[in-house]
N, C-alpha and C positions, 0 to 999 in steps of 0.2 A: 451574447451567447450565439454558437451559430451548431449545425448540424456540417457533420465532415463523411462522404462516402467512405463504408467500413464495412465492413462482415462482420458482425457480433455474435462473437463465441463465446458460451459461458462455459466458465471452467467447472470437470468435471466434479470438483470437491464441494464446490456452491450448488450446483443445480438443483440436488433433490432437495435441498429446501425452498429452492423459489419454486418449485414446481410443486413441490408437498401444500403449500402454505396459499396458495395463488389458487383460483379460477383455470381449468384446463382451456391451452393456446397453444394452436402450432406452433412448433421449435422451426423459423424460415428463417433465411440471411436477410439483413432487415438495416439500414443506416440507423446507427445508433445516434441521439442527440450527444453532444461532444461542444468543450470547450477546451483552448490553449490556457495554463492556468501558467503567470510567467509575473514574478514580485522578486521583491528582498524583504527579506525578515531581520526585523534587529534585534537584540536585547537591550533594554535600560541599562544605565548606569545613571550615576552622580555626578557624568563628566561631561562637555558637546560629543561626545564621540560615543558609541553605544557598545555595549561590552562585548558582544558577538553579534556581527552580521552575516546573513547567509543566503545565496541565492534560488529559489525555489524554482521548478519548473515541471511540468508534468501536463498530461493529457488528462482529463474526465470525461466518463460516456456514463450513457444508461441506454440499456437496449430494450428496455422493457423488461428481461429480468435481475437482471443484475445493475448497479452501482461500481464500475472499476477506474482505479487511478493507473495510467499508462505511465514507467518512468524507464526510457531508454540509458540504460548506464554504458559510460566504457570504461573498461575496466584496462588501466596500461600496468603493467609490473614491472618492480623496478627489476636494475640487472643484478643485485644480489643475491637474489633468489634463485637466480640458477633454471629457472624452471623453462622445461621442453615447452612445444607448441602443443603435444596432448595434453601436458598436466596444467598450463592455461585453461586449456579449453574443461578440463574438468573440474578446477578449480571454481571458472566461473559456472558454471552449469549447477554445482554445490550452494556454491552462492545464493545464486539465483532460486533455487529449489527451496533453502532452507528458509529464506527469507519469505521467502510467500507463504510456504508453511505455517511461517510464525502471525502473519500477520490476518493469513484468509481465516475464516469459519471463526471469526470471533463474536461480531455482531451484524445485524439488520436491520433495514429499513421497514417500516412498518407502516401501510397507510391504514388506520382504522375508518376512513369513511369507505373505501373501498374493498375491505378483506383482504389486501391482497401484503405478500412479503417479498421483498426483495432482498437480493444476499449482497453483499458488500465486499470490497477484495481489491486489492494492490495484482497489478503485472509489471514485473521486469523483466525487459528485454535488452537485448546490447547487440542490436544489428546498425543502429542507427536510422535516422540523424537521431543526436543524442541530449537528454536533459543534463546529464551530470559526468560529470569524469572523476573517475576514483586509484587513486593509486593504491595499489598492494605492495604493502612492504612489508621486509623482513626487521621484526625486532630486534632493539639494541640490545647486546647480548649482555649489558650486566643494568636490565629493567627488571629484575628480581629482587635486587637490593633497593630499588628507587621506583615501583611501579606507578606512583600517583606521580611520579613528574612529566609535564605535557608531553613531551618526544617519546615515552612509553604507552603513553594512550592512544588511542585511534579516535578516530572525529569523522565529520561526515566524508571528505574526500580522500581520505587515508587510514586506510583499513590494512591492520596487520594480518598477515596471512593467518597466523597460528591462533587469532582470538575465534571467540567463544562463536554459535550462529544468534547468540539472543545481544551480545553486542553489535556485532553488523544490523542486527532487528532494530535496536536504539538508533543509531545513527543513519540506516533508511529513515526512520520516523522525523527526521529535521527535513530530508527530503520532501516528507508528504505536509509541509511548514507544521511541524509541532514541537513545541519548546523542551528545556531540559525540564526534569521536577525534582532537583538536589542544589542544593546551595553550591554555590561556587561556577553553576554552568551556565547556558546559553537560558536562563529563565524569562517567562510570560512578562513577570512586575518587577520594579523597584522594591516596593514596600509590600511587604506579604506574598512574597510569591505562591504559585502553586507546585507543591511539594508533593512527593511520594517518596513511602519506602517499599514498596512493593512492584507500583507500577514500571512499565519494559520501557518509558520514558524518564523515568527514577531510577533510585537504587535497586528496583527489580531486575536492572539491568544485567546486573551482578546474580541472577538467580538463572537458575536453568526453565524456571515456569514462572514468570512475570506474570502480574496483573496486567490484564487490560483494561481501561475504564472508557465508560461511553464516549467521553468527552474526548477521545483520541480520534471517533468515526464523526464526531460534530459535521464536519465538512462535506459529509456523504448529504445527511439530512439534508444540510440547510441548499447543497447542488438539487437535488432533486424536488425541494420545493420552489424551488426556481425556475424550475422550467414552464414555459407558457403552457396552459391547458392544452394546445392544441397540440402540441407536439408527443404529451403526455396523453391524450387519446391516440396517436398516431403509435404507439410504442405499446400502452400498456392495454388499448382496446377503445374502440368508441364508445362505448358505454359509458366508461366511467366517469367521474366526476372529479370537479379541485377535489384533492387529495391532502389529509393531514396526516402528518406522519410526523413516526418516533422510532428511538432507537428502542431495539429492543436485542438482552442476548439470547447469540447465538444455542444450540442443546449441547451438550456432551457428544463427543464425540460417540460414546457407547449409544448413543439416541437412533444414530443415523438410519440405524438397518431398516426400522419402520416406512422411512420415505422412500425405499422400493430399487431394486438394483437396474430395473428396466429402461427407470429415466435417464439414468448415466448411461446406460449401451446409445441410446439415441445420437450420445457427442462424439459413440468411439472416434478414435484415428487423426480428429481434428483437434489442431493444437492453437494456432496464435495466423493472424493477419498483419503484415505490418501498418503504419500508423501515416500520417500524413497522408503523400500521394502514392506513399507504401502505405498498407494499411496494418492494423492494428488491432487488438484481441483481448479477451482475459486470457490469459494461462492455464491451460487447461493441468 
């Protein structure tokens, strides 16, 4: 693990619960601790060769209130599409928006030896340098008759313009290395996978309001118990102490209003830092 200079912004949607839920702490620019998370993921099979493999790559920080994963996409479109240099750029910017949407204010990190919560949250950005490349294409026009056949589905690096934002949701989620949970896909096991039909890594997929399950933020926890005490006094305050933590969810969105609309003026105006020796941000 290593610390990378950043400006740690928390996005406007997470704040008022790290801040409702936390110990009162100046909101300063602060290097967030930060690791490169860079693997291949397989799926079993029955065969020497593994039924899906896939390349995972992404930034993780903790700034002290927040937990976020960094994933630089680029986004190239194919030329059937037709599409202008604005409706690109709106395109992805939709993308972009919905997907975080879908994925921020679901759950948090919770240390119980210290009180304190932190919010948890995906940022995608597409300025570069980049973790993944996605092509946007235009559906085969007779994928109505034949929609389960692979060239009418979308997957992680090829996403159809015209599908749904909670399927782009699903196939970010291979991004952030999480398996399918439906028979026949990029699954965790051989023998007994782990299955959903509700969950946005399942056939929730297929729903406009997916489940989310803890075990999708697994990777939050277990980064932030990982970090060296010392770093974690440096971030989250000297006082505190090794911290145990759990997930815990996020409220209803109808929850929110209590945690106070003041704390969010704090962030106005501030959106994202790039990452590397550009730096890098939540999204606000």
């Amino acid at each position: 693990m290593n610390t990378r200079p950043a400006v740690a912004l928390l996005s406007l949607a997470l704040l008022p619960l790290a801040l409702a839920a936390s110990p009162a702490r100046a909101i300063v620019a602060i290097e967030p601790f930060s690791e490169q998370v860079s693997t291949t993921i397989a799926s079993p099979s029955d065969s020497p060769s593994p039924a899906y493999q896939w390349d995972v790559s992404y930034e993780r920080s903790f700034d002290g209130f927040s937990i976020v994963k960094h994933v630089e996409i680029n986004f190239l479109f194919e030329t059937p599409l037709g599409f202008t240099a604005q409706q690109k750029a709106d395109w992805k910017a939709q993308a972009e928006a919905s997907v975080e949407s879908i994925w921020n204010n679901k759950f948090a990190v919770r240390d119980t030896v210290n009180n304190r919560t932190y919010a948890v949250g995906v940022d995608i950005t597409v300025d570069g340098p980049f973790d993944q490349t996605i092509s946007v294409a235009q559906r085969p026009a007779d994928c109505g008759s034949r929609p389960g056949d692979l060239d009418c589905r979308d997957n992680m690096i090829k996403w159809f313009s015209d599908s749904t934002p909670v399927i782009h949701a699903h196939e970010f989620g291979h991004m952030l290395g999480l398996y399918d949970e439906y028979d026949g896909g990029a699954v965790d096991k051989l023998n007994n996978p782990t299955l959903s039909s509700d969950g946005i890594m399942g056939l929730g997929a297929l729903d406009p309001d997916p489940v989310f399950y803890a075990r999708y933020f697994q990777q939050y926890r277990d980064f932030i118990g990982g970090i060296p005490l010392a770093e974690y006094q440096r971030l989250a305050g000297s006082g505190v102490a090794q911290g145990n933590f759990v997930l815990v969810a996020v409220p209803e969105p109808g929850t929110w209003a209590m945690f106070g609309v003041g704390a969010v003026m704090l962030m106005a105006g501030v959106r994202r830092a790039r990452r590397a020796d550009t730096q890098r941000s939540l999204a606000s």
